[in-house]
TIGU-260491 format. One record per residue (C-alpha): residue number from 1; x, y negated, z. Coordinates in steps of 0.1 Angstrom, whole numbers, plus 5000, padded with zeros to 4 digits. Each point is the difference from the previous one (the first is absolute). Layout:
% TIGU-260491
<atom resi="NUM" X="X" Y="Y" Z="Z"/>
...
This chain:
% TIGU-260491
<atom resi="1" X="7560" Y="2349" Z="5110"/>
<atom resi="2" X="4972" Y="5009" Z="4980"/>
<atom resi="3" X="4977" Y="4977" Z="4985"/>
<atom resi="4" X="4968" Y="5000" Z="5022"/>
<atom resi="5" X="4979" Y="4976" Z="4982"/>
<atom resi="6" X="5003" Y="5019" Z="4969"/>
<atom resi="7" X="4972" Y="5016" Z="4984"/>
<atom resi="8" X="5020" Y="5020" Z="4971"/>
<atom resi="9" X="4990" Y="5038" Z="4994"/>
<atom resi="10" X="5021" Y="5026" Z="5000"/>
<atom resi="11" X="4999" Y="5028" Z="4968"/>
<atom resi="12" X="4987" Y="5032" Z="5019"/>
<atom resi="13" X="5030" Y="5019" Z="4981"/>
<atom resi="14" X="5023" Y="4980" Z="5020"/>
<atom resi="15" X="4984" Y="5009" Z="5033"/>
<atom resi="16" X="5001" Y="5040" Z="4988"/>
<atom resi="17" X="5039" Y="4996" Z="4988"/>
<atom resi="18" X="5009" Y="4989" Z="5039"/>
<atom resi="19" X="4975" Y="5029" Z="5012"/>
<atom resi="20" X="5023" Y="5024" Z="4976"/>
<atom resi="21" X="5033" Y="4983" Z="5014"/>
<atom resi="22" X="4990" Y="4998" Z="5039"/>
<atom resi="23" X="5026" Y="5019" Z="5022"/>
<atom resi="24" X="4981" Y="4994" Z="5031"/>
<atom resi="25" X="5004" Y="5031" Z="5027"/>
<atom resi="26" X="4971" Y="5022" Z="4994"/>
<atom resi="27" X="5001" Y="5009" Z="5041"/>
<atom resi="28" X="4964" Y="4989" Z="5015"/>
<atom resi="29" X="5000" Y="4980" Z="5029"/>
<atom resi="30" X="4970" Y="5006" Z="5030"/>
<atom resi="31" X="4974" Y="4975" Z="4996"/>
<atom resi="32" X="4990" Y="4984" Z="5037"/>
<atom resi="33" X="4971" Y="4977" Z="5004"/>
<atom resi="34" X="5019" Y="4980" Z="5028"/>
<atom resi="35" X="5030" Y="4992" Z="4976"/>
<atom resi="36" X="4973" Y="4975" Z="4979"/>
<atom resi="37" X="5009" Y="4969" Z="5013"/>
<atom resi="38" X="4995" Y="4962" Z="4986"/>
<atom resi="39" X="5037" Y="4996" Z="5004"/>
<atom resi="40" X="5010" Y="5031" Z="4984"/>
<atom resi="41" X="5016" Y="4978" Z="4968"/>
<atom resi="42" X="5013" Y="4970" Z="5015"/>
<atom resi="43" X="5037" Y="5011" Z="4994"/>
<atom resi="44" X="4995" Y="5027" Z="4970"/>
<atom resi="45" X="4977" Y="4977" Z="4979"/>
<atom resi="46" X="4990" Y="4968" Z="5014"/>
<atom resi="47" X="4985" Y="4986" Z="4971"/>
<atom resi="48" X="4975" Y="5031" Z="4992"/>
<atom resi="49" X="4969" Y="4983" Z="5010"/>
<atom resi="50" X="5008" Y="4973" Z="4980"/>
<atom resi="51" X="5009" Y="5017" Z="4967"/>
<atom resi="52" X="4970" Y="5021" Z="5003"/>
<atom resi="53" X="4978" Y="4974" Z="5007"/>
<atom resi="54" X="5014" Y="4980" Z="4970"/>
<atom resi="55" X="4994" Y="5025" Z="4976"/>
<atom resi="56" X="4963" Y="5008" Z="5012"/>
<atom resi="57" X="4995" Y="4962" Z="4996"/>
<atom resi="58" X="5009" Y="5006" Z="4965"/>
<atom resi="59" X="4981" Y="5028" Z="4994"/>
<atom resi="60" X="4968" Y="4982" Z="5015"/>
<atom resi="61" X="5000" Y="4974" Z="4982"/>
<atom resi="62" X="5007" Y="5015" Z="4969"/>
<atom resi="63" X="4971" Y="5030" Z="5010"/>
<atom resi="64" X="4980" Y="4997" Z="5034"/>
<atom resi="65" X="4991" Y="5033" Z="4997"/>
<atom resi="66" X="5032" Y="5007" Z="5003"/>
<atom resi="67" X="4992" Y="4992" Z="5037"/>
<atom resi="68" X="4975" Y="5026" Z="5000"/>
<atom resi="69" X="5024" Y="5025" Z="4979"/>
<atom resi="70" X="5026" Y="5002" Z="5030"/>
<atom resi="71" X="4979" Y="4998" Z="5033"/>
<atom resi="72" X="4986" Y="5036" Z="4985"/>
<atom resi="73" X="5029" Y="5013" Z="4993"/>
<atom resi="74" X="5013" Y="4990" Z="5037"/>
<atom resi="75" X="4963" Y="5017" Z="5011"/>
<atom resi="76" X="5006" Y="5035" Z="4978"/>
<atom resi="77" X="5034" Y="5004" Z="5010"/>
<atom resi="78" X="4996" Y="5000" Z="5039"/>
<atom resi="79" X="4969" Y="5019" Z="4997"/>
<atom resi="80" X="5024" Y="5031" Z="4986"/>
<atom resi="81" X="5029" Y="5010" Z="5021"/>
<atom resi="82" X="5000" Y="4966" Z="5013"/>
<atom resi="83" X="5013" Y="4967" Z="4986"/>
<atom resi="84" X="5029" Y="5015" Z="4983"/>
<atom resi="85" X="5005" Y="4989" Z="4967"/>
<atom resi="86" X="4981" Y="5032" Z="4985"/>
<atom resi="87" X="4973" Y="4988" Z="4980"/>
<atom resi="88" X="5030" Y="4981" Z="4979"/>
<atom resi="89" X="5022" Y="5033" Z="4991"/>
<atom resi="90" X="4995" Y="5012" Z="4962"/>
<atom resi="91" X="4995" Y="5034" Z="4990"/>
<atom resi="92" X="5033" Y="5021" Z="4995"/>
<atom resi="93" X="5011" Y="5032" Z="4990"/>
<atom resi="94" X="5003" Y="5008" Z="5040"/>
<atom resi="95" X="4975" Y="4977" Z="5017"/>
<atom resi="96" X="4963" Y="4996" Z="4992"/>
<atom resi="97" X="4986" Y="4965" Z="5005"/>
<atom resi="98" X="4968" Y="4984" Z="5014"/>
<atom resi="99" X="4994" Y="4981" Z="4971"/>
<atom resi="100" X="4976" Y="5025" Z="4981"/>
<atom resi="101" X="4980" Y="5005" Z="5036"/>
<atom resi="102" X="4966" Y="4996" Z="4993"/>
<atom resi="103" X="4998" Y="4968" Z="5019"/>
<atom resi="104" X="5031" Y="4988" Z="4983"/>
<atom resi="105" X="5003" Y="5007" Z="4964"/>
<atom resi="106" X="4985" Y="4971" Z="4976"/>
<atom resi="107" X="4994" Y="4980" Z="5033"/>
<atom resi="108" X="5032" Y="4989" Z="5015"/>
<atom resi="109" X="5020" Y="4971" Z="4981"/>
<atom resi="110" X="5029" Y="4978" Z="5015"/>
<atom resi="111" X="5027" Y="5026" Z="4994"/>
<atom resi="112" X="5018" Y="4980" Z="4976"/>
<atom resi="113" X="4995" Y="4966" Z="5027"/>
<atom resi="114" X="5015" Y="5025" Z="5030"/>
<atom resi="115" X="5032" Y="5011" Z="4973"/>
<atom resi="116" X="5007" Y="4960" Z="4995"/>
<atom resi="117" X="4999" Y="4994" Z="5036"/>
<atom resi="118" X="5026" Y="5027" Z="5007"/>
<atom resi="119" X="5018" Y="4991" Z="4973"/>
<atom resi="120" X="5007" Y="4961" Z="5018"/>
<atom resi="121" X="5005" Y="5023" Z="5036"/>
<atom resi="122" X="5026" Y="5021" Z="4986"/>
<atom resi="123" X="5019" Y="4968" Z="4982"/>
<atom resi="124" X="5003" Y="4985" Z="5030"/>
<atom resi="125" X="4999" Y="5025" Z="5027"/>
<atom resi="126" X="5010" Y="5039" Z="4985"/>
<atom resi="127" X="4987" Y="5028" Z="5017"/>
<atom resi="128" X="4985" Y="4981" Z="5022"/>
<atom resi="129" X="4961" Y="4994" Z="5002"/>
<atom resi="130" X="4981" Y="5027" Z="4993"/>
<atom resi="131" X="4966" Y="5005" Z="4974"/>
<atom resi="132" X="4980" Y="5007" Z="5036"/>
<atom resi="133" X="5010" Y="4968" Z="5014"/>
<atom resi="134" X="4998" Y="4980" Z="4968"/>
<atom resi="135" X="4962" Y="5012" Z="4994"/>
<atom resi="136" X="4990" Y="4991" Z="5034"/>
<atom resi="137" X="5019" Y="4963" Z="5001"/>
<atom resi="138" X="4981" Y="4993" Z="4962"/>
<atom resi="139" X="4964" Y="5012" Z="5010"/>
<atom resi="140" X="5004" Y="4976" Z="5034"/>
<atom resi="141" X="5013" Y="4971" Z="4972"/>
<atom resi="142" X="4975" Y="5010" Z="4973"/>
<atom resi="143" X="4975" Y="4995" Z="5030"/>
<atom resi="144" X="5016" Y="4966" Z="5005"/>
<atom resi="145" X="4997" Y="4990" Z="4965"/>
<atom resi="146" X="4963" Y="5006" Z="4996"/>
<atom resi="147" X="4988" Y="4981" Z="5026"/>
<atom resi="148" X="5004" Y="5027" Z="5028"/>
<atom resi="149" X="5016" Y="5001" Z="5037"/>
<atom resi="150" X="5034" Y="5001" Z="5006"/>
<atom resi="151" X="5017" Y="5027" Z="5023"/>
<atom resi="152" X="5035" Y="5008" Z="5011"/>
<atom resi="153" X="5015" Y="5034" Z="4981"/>
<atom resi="154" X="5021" Y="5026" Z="5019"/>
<atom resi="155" X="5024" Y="5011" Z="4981"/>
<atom resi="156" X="5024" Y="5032" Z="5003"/>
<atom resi="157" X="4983" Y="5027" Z="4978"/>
<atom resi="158" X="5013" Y="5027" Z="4983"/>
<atom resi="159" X="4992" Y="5011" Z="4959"/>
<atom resi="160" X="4989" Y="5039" Z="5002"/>
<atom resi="161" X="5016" Y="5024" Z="4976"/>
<atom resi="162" X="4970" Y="5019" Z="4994"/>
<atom resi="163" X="4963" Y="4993" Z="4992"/>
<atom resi="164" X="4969" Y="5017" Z="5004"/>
<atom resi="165" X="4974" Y="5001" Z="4972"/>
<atom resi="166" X="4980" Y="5026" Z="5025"/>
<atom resi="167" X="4996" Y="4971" Z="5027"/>
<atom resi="168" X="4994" Y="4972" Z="4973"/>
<atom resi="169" X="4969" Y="5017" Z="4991"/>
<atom resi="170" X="4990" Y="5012" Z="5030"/>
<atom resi="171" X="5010" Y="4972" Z="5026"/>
<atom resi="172" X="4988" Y="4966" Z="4982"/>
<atom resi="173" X="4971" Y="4989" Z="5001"/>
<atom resi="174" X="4972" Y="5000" Z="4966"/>
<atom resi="175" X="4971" Y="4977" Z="4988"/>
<atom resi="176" X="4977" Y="5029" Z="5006"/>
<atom resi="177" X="5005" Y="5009" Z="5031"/>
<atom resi="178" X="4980" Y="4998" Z="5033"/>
<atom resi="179" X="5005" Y="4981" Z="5029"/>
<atom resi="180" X="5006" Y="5027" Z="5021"/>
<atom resi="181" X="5024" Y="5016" Z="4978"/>
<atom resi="182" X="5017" Y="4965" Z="5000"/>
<atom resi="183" X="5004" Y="4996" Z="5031"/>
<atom resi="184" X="5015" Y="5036" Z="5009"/>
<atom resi="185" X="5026" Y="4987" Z="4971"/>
<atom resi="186" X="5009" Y="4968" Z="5019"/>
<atom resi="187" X="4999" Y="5013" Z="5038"/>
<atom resi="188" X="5023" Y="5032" Z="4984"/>
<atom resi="189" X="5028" Y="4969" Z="4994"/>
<atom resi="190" X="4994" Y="4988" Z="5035"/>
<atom resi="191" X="4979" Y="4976" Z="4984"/>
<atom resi="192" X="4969" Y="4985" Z="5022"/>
<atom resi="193" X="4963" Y="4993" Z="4984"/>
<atom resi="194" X="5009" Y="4964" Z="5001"/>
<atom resi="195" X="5029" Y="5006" Z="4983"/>
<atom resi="196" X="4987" Y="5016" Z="4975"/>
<atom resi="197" X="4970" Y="4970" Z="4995"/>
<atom resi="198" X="5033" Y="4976" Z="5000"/>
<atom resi="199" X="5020" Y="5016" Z="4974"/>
<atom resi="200" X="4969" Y="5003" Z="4973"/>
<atom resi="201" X="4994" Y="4966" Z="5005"/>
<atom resi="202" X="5028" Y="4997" Z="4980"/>
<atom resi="203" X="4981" Y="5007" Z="4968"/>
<atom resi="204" X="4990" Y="4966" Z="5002"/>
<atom resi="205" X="5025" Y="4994" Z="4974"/>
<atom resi="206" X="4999" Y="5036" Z="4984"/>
<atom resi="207" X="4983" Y="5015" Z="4969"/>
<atom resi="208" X="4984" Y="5031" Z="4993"/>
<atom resi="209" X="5002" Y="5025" Z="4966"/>
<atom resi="210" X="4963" Y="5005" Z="4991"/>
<atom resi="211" X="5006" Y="5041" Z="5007"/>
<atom resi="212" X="5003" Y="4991" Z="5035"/>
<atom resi="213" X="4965" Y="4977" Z="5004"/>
<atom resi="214" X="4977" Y="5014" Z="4971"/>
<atom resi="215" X="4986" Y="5024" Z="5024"/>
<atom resi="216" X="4994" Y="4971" Z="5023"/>
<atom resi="217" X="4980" Y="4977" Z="4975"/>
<atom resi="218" X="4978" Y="5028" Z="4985"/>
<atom resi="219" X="4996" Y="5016" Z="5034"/>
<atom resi="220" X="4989" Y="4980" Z="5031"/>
<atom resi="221" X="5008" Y="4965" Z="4988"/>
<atom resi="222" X="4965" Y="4983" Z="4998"/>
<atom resi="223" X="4989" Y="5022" Z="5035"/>
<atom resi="224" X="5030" Y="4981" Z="5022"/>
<atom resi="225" X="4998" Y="4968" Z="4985"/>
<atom resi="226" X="4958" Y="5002" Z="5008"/>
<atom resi="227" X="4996" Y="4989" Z="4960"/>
<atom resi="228" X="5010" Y="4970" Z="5005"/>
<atom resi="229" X="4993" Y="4977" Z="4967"/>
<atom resi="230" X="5038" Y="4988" Z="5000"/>
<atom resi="231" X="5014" Y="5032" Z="5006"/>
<atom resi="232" X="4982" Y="5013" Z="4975"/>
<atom resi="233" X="5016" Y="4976" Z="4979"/>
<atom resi="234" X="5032" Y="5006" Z="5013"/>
<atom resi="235" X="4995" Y="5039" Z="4993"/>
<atom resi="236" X="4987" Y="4994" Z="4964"/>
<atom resi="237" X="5038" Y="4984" Z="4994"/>
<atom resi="238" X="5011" Y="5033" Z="5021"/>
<atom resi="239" X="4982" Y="5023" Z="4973"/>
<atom resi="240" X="5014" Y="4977" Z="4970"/>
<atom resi="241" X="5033" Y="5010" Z="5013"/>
<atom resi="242" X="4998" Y="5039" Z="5005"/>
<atom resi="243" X="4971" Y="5017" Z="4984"/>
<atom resi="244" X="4989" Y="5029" Z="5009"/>
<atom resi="245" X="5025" Y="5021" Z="4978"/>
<atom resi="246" X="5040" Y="4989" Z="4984"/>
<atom resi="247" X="5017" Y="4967" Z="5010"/>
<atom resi="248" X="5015" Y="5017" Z="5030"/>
<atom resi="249" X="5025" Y="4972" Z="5004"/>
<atom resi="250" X="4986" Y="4972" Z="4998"/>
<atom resi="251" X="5001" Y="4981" Z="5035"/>
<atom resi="252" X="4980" Y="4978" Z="5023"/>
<atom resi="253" X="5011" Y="4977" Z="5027"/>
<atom resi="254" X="4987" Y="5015" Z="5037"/>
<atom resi="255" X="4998" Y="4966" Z="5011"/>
<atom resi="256" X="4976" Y="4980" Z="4970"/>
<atom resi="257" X="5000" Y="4967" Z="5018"/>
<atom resi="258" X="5038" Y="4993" Z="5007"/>
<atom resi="259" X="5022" Y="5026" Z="4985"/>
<atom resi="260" X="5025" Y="4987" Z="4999"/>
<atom resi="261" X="5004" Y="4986" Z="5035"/>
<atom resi="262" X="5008" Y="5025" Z="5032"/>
<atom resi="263" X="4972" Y="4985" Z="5019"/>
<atom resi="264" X="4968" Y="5016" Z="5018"/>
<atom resi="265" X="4972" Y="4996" Z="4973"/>
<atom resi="266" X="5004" Y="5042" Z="4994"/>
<atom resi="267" X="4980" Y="5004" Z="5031"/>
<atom resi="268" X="4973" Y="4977" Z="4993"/>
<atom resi="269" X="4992" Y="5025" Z="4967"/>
<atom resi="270" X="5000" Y="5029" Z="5023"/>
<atom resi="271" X="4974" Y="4984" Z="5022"/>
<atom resi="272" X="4980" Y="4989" Z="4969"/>
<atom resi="273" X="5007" Y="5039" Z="4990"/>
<atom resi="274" X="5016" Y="4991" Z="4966"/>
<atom resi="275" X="5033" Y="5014" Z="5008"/>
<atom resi="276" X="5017" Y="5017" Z="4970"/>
<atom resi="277" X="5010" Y="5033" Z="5010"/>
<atom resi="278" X="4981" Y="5022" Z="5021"/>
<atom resi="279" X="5028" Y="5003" Z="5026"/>
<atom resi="280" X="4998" Y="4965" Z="5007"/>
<atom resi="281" X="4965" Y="4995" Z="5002"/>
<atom resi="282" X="4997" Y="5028" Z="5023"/>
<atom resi="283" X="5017" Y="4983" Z="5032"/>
<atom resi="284" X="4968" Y="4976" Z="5001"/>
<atom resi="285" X="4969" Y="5026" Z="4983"/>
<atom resi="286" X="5009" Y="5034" Z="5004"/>
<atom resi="287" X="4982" Y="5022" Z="5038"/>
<atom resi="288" X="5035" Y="4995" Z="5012"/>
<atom resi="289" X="5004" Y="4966" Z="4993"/>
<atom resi="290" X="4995" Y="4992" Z="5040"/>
<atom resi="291" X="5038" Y="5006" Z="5004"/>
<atom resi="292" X="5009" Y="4973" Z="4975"/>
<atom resi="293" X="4967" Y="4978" Z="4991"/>
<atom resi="294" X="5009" Y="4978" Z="5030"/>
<atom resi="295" X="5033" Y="4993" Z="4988"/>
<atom resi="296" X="4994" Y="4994" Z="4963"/>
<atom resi="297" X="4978" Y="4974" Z="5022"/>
<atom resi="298" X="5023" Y="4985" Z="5018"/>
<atom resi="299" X="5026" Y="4998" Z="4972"/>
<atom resi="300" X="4972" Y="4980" Z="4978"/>
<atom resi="301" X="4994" Y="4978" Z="5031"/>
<atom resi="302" X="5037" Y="4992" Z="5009"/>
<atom resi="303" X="5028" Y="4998" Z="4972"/>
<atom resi="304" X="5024" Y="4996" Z="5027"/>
<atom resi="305" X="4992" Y="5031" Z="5018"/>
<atom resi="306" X="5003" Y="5018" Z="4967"/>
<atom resi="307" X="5034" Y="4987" Z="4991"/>
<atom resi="308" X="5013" Y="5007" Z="5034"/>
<atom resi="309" X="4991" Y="5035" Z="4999"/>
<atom resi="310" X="5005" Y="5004" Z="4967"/>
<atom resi="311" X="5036" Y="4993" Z="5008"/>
<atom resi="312" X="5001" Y="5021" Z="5030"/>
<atom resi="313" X="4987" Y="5028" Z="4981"/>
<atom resi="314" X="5026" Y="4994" Z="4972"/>
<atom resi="315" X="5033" Y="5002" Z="5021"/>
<atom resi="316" X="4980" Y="5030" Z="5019"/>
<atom resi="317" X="4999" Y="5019" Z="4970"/>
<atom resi="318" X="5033" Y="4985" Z="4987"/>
<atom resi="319" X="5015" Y="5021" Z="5029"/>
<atom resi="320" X="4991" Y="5032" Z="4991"/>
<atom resi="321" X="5030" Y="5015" Z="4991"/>
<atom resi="322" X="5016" Y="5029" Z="4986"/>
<atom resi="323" X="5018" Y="5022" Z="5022"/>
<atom resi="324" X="5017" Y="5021" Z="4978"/>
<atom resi="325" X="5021" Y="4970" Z="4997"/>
<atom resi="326" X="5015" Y="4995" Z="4964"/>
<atom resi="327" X="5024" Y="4970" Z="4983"/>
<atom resi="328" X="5003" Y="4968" Z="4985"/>
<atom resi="329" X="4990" Y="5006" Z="4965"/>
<atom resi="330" X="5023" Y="4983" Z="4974"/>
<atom resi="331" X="4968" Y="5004" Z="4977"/>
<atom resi="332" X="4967" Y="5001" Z="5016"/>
<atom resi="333" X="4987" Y="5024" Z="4967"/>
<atom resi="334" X="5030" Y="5028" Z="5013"/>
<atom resi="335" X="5013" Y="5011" Z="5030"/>
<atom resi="336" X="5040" Y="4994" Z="5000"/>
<atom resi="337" X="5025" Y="5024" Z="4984"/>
């Protein structure tokens, strides 16, 4: 029985030694939306949940941002090929990753979280859980942990043997981006306006790498916030942060007032326009902001309303799947040998 309440690491050589010594069948097997299912590890691995959600309570309280770290990493892998386990496969001789994708590369952390998590699953259950299902049960509890809505996980997907650096920089979504080019990316992944609102509302707990908002604080800053005097204070800090050249890396939190706490203060700073990143700020100020104003709104207005459909939105997304099909990764940096 593996030890649940256990925080302990695990040396990343060890995971790549079991990776090298996997003799899992390499056959793929036909990935069906309809086979998720909250049942789907009752016999298999009944105490899943449990071990992931110990380990993200670790990692939480050791780091909450480590909260923030794995709901985008659940969010960039079902945007490419699905929620698959992609994002989480390693360059190889054969296979080409998404981790350099512009999106991806010096952005994404949490890989080394995700490899101690598998790690416990394969100790207790081998061959069992995938890196798909794993992702999506630690954003839900990394949600939990935070201060953020609970919601029930189905559970059944498959890892992909392939990924798709193409579609990693072409599918997700960027800071600079306009709304209507957001939205095609959302309803493209049978994803709804409201759905998309949702889901960013989860940057309430995320931060930003001054690349991806410097644009944003020497652009239309001052005109969306109307000059406000304590915005302007608030952007002063901004400008401290990430001058206008260099310093590319330094980071901001998206949500100044509680960040963090996964609650619904991120839309109060896009109706007083001081949201960081363009994209963001553009659901409330931007000529198509009709389509989404209303809900940033109503989400500002009603917590409730914004944790319900943020939960909605995140099992809605959580079931797009790959149907290539694929495996249950032994590793969730290589596909199985």
């Amino acid at each position: 029985m593996a030890n649940i309440s256990s925080c302990s690491s695990t040396p990343l050589l060890v995971l790549l030694m079991a990776c090298l010594l996997a003799t899992a069948a390499t056959t793929s097997r036909a990935q069906d939306p309809s086979r998720l299912s909250l049942s789907y590890y009752s016999k298999t691995c009944p105490t899943a949940e449990e071990i992931v959600r110990a380990e993200m309570a670790c990692a939480v309280k050791a780091n909450p941002r480590n909260a923030a770290f794995i709901i985008r990493l659940h969010f960039h892998d079902c945007f490419v090929q699905g929620c698959d386990g992609s994002v989480l496969l390693d360059d190889t001789v054969t296979l080409i990753g998404e981790k350099h994708a512009d999106q991806n590369v010096n952005s994404l952390q949490g890989f080394e979280l995700v490899d101690r998590i598998k790690q416990k699953l394969e100790a207790e259950c081998p061959g069992v859980v995938s890196c798909a299902d794993l992702l999506a049960i630690a954003a839900r509890d990394a949600t939990i942990l935070v201060g953020g809505p609970y919601w029930d996980v189905p559970v059944g997907r498959l890892d992909s043997k392939t990924a798709s650096l193409d579609q990693a920089n072409s599918d997700i979504p960027t800071p600079q981006q306009g709304l209507a080019t957001l939205i095609t990316k959302f309803l493209a992944k049978g994803l709804s306006v409201t759905d998309m609102v949702a889901l960013v509302g989860s940057h309430t707990i995320g931060m930003s790498r001054c690349t991806n908002f410097r644009d944003r604080i020497y652009g239309d800053f001052e005109l969306t916030s109307k000059y406000d005097a304590s915005a302007q204070v608030y952007l002063s800090k901004l400008r401290e942060t990430c001058p206008v050249n260099g310093e590319d890396d330094r980071v901001s939190p998206m949500d100044y007032v509680s960040p963090t706490l996964f609650d619904n203060a991120f839309f109060e700073s896009l109706i007083k326009g001081t949201g960081l990143l363009d994209s963001d700020q553009e659901m409330y100020s931007s000529l198509l902001g009709f389509e989404t104003a209303h809900i940033v709104e109503k989400y500002w207005a009603d917590p409730i309303a914004f944790f319900k459909d943020f939960s909605d939105s995140m099992v809605k997304m959580g079931n797009i799947t790959n149907p290539a099909g694929g495996e249950v990764r032994k590793s969730c940096r290589f596909v199985n040998t």
